[in-house]
C-alpha positions as a printed Julia matrix, in Angstrom:
434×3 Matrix{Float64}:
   8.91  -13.02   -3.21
  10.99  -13.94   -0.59
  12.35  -11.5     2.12
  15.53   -9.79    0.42
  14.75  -10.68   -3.56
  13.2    -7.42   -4.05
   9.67   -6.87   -3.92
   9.64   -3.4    -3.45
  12.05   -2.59   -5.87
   9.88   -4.66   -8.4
   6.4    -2.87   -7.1
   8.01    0.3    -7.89
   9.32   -0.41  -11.56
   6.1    -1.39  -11.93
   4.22    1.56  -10.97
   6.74    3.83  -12.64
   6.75    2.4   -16.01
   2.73    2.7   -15.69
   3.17    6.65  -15.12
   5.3     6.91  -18.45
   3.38    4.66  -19.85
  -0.14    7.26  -19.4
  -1.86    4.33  -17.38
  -1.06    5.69  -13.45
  -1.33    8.86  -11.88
  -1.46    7.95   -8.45
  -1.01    4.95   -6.27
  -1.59    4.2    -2.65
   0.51    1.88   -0.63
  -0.85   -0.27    2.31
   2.27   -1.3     4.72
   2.62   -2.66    8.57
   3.9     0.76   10.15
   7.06   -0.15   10.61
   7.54   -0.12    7.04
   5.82    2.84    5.95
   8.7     5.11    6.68
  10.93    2.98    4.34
   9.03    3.54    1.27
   9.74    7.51    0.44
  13.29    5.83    1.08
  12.53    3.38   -1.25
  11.74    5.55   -4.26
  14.29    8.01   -3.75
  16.63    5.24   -4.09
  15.3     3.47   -7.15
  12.93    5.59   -9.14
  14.62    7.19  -12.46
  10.93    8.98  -12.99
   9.33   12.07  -11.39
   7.31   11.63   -8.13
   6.42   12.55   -5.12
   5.86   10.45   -2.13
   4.26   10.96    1.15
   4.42    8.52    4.51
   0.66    9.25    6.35
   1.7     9.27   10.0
   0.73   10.49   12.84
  -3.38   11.58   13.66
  -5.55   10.12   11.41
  -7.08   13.89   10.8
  -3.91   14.75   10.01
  -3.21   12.13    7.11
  -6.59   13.09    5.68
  -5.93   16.5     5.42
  -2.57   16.13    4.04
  -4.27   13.93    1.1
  -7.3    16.42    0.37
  -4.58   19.0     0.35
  -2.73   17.62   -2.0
  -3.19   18.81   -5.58
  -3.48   16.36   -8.6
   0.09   16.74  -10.8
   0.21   14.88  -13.82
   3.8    15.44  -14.57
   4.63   13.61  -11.56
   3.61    9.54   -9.94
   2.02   10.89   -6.78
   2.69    7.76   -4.06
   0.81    8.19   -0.93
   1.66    5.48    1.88
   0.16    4.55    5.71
  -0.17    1.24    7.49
  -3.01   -0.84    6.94
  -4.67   -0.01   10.61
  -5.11    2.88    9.52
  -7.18    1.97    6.52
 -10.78    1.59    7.21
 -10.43    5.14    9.55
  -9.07    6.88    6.1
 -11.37    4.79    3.68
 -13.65    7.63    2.29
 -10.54    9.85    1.97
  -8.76    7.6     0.3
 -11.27    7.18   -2.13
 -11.73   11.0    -3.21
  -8.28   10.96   -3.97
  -8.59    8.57   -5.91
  -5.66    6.44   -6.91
  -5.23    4.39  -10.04
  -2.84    1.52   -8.48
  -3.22    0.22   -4.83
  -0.15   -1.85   -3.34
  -0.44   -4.42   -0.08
   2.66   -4.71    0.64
   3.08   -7.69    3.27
  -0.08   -8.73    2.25
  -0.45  -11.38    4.73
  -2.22   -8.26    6.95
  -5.22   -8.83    5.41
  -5.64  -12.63    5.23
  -8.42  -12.76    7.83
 -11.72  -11.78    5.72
 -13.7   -10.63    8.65
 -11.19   -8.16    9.7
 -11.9    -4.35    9.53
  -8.4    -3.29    7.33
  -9.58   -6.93    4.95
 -13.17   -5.4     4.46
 -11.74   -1.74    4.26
  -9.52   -3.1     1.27
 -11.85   -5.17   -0.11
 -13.91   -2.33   -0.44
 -10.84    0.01   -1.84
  -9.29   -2.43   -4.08
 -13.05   -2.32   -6.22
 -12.39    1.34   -7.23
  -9.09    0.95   -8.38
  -7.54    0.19  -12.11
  -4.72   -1.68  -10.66
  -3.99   -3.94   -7.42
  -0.49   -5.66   -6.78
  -0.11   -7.46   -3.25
   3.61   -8.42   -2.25
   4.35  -10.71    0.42
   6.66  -13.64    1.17
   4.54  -15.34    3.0
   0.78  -15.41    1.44
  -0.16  -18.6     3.92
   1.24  -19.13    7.05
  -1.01  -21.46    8.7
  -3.54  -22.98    5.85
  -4.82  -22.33    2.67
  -7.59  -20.7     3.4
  -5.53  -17.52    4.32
  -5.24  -17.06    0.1
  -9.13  -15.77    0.14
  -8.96  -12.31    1.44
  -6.21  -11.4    -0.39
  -6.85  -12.21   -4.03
 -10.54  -10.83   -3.11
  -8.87   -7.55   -2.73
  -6.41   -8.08   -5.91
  -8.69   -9.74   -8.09
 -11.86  -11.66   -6.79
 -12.68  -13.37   -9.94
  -9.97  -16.38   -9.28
 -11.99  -17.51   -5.85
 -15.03  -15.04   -5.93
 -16.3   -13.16   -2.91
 -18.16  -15.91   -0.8
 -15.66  -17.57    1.76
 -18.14  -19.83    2.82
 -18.28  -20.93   -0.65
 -14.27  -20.93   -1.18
 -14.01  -22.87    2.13
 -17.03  -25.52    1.08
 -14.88  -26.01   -2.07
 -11.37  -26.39   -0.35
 -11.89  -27.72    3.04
 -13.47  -30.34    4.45
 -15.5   -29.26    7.74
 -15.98  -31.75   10.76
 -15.57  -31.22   14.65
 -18.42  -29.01   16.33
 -21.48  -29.12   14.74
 -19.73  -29.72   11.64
 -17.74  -26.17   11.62
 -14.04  -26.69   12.22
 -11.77  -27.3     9.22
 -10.43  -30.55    9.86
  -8.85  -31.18    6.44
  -8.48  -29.4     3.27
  -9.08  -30.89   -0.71
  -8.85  -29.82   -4.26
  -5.17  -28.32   -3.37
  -3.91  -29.03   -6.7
  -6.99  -26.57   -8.45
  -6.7   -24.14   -5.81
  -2.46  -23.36   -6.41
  -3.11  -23.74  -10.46
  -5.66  -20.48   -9.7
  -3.14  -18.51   -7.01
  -0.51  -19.12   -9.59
  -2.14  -17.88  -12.57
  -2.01  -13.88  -11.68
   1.08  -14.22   -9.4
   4.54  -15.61   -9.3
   6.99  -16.54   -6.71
  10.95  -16.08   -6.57
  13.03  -17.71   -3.61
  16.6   -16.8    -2.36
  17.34  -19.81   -3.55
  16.67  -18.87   -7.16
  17.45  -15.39   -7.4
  21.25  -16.24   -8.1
  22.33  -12.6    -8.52
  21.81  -11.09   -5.14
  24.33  -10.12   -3.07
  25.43  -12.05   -0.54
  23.49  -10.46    2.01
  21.32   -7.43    2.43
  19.92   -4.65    5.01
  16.54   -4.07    6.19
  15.37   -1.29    8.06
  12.24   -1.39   10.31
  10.75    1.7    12.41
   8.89    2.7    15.44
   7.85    5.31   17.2
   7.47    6.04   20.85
   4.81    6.71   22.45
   4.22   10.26   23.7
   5.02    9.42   27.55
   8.09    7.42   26.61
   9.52   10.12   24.03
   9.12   13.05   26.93
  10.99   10.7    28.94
  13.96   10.32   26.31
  13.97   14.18   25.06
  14.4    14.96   28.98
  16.92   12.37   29.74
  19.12   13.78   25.96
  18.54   17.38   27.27
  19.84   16.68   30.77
  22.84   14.49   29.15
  23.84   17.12   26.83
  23.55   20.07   29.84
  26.14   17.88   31.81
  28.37   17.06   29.25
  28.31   20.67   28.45
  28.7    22.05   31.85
  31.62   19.54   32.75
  35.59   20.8    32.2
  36.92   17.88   29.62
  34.15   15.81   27.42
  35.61   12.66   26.49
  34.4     9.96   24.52
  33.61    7.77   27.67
  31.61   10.2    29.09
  29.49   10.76   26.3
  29.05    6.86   25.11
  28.08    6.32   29.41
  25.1     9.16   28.59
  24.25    7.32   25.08
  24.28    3.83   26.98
  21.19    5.07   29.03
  19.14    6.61   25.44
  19.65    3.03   23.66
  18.34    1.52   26.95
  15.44    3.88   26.51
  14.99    3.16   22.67
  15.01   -0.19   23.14
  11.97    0.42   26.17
  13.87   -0.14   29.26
  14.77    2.96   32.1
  17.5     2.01   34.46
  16.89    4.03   37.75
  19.47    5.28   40.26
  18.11    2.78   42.3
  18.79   -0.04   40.61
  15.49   -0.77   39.1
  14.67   -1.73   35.69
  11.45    0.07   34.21
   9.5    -0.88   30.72
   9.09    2.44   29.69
   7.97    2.11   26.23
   6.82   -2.04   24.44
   6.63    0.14   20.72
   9.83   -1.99   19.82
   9.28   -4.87   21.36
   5.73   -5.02   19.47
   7.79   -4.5    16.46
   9.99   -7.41   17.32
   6.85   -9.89   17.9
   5.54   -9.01   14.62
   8.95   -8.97   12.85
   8.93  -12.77   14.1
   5.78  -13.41   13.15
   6.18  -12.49    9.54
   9.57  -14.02    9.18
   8.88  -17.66   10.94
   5.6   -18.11    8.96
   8.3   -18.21    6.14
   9.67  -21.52    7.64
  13.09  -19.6     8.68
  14.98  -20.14   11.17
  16.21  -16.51   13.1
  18.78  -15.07   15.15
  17.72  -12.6    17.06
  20.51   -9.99   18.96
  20.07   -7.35   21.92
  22.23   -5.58   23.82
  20.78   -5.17   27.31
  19.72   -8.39   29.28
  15.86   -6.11   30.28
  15.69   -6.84   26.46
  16.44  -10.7    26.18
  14.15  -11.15   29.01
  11.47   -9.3    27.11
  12.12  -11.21   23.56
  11.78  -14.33   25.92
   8.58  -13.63   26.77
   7.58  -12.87   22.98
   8.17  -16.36   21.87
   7.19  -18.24   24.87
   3.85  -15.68   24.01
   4.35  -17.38   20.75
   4.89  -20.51   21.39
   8.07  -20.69   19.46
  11.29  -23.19   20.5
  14.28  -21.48   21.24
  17.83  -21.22   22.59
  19.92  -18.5    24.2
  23.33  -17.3    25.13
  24.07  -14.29   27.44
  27.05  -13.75   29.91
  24.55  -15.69   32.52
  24.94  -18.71   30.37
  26.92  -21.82   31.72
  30.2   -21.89   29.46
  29.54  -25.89   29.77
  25.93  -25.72   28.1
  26.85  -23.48   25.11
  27.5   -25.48   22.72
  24.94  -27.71   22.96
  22.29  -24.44   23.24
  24.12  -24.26   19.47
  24.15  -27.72   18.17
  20.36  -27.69   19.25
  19.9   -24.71   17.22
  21.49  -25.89   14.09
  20.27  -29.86   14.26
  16.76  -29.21   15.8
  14.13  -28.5    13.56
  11.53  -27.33   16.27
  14.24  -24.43   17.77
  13.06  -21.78   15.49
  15.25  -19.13   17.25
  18.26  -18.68   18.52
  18.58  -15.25   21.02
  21.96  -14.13   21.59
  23.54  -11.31   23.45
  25.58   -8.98   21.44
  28.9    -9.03   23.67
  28.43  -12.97   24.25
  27.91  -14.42   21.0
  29.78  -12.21   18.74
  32.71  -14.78   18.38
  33.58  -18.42   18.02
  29.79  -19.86   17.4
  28.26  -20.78   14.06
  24.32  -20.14   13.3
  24.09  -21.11    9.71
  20.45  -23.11   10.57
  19.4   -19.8     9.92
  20.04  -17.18    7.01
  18.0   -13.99    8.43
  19.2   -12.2    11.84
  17.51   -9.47   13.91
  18.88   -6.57   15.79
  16.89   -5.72   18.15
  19.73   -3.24   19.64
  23.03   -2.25   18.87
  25.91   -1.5    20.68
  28.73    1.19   19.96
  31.31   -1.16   18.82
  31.88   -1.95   14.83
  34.23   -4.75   15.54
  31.05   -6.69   17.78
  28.81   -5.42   14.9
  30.18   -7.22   12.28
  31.45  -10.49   14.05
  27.1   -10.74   14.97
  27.14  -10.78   11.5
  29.26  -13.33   10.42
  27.66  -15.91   12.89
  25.33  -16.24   10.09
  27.14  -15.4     7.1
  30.01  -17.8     7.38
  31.26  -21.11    5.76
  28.33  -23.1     5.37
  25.71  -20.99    4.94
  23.84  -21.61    1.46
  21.23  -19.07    1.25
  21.71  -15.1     1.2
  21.72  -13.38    4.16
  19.29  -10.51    5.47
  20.57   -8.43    8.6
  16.41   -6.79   10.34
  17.5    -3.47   12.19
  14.81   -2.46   14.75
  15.12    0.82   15.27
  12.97    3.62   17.18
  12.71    6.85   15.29
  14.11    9.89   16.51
  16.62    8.13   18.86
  20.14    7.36   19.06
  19.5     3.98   17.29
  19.36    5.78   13.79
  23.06    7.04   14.59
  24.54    4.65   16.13
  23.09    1.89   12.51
  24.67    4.84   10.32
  28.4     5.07   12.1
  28.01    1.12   11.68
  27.2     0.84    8.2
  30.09    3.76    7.72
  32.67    1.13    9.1
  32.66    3.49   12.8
  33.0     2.7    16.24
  30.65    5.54   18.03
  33.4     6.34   19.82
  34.64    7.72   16.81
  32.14    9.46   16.09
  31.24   11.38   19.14
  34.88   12.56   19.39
  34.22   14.43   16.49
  30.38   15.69   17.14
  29.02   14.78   20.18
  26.11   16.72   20.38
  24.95   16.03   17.21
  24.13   12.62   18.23
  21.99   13.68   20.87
  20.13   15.87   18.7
């Protein structure tokens, strides 16, 4: 299922009506960490059945405590969730608690067979009743990539050799005989994907909304959250100590925390320091996921330490792109656009929130990022529209990058409530640096 038609919303209808219907008890949900936070959201949102779910973050120790803790409850669908690193390091734990319906979601995480998390999952998914895997993208570079996962979901279709799968659907040649140079018996090989799964495209899910929000998370490391928590105690003391507070004083204090969020310390100096790369790692897998999708993607950030950093990302990548800041010639602007919308090898187009909020159209592409934020709704929603405008054919899906515990979760929820921050703060200041 394609980003935005719902496949968590389907994966948990699914494993609700198996709890009323007496078949599951428990299920255990595999996620890249940025999304394992989103999933006790999830439910709480859509599930009309008792449950209880639990996010496993933090020290491993920790997450297998918290599951040998946790007492079986049959009038209740008990959900436990972590991110698929995690997996092999919580294997035995997860099997003593044995749950009746294991979910990959973003499956695509376990497509290389040799991997530890693959194994680990091959290895859980043979003690469970159930197995669903969700994912948008189940190849993004050959076919090949379809073994690991249907040997976790259900290894009958392709069996458990992948020397024998690959014998049977691609032809070897280069050194000593072992690179795939080709692949054959295509045709057999979709019949048998196809007959346990089923795939639904924005283009054919007519009743979505015209676009939709996705959340992703990360966390801080420990060094760079001591740095923030010092720098919001130190803003707060000044603010407090000072004879007016005014809304300009308070969004010049929040300016520096979304620098920080985003991974970037501006000294007194003048220097520019990476303090933290959690989001930025975020941001390289977010693309990832979403190219090998064959999207196009507009990517915005506030600060220019950021666009520098998302530069390096896809040049790491190797994916064409364009970009418009305030450094950009006016002269070269549009055709950093046309290339964008005409060029089918400019995957991405980068844009700087205050630069490219107005007067240029992106409809080459129906999914943007925000990698940052600034405090203004009006900018906000004109990023928006460079994507959802007249021409654009597909439903839209707005990516929010945000670092947990930081003034990024504040500033997306004065957004989505139609609010300028500088509303906001007038109002509560200090609870936004909480």
């Amino acid at each position: 299922m394609e980003q935005g038609t719902g496949k968590t919303l389907t994966a948990i209808a699914v494993s609700g009506r198996g709890f009323l219907n007496g078949m599951i008890k428990r299920a255990f949900v595999f996620a890249p960490a940025s999304v394992v936070p989103v999933w006790p959201m999830e439910y709480e949102k859509h599930a009309d059945f008792p449950h209880e779910v639990v996010a496993l973050e933090g020290p491993v120790k920790k997450r297998i405590e918290t599951l040998a803790k946790w007492e079986p409850n049959p009038n209740v669908l008990q959900v436990a969730c972590t991110n698929y690193e995690a997996s092999w390091r919580m294997e035995q734990a997860i099997m003593k608690w044995k749950p009746d319906l294991i979910i990959c979601d973003e499956s695509q995480r376990i497509k290389t067979p040799g991997a530890k998390q693959s194994r680990s999952l091959h290895k859980l998914g043979r003690g469970a009743k159930y197995k669903m895997i969700l994912t948008g993208t189940p190849i993004s570079n050959n076919p090949l990539e379809f073994f690991s996962q249907y040997k976790f979901l259900a290894p009958h279709i392709f069996g458990n050799s992948f020397t024998a799968f690959r014998n049977r659907y691609a032809v070897m040649g280069g050194f000593e005989g072992r690179e795939v140079v080709g692949y054959r018996n295509l045709p057999e090989l979709m019949r048998k994907a196809h007959s346990i799964a089923y795939r639904v495209t924005k283009e054919e899910a007519l009743d979505l909304p015209e676009w939709t929000d996705q959340v992703l998370y990360c966390n801080l490391e420990p060094a760079a959250q001591r740095v923030y928590k010092k720098l919001a105690k130190e803003s707060v003391a000044e603010l407090a100590s000072g004879e007016y507070v005014t809304a300009t004083n308070v969004l010049s204090k929040l300016l520096r925390l979304s620098q920080l969020a985003g991974g970037f310390m501006n000294h007194e100096d003048g220097r520019i320091e990476q303090v933290s790369k959690a989001k930025i790692n975020l941001l390289a897998d977010t693309l990832e996921d979403t190219l090998a999708a064959g999207k196009k993607v507009v990517i915005f950030a506030r600060f220019l330490a950021e666009i520098e950093a998302i530069k390096g990302v896809m040049e790491k990548q190797g994916v064409g792109y364009e970009w418009i800041t305030g450094a950009a010639p006016m002269e070269e602007r549009g055709d950093r656009v046309r290339k964008f919308q005409n060029d089918p090898e400019c995957k991405v187009f980068l844009a700087q929130i205050q630069t490219a909020g107005l007067g240029i159209t992106l409809t080459a592409a129906d999914t943007a990022i925000f990698y940052s934020l600034d405090f203004s709704y009006a900018n906000y929603e004109q990023c928006k529209a460079r994507i959802h405008r007249l021409g654009q054919k597909n439903t839209c899906t707005y990516i929010h990058l945000l670092a947990r515990g930081t003034v990024d979760e504040k500033v997306l929820k004065a957004l989505q409530e139609k609010k300028n921050m500088a509303d906001q703060v007038v109002d509560d200041w200090r609870s936004v640096f909480e």
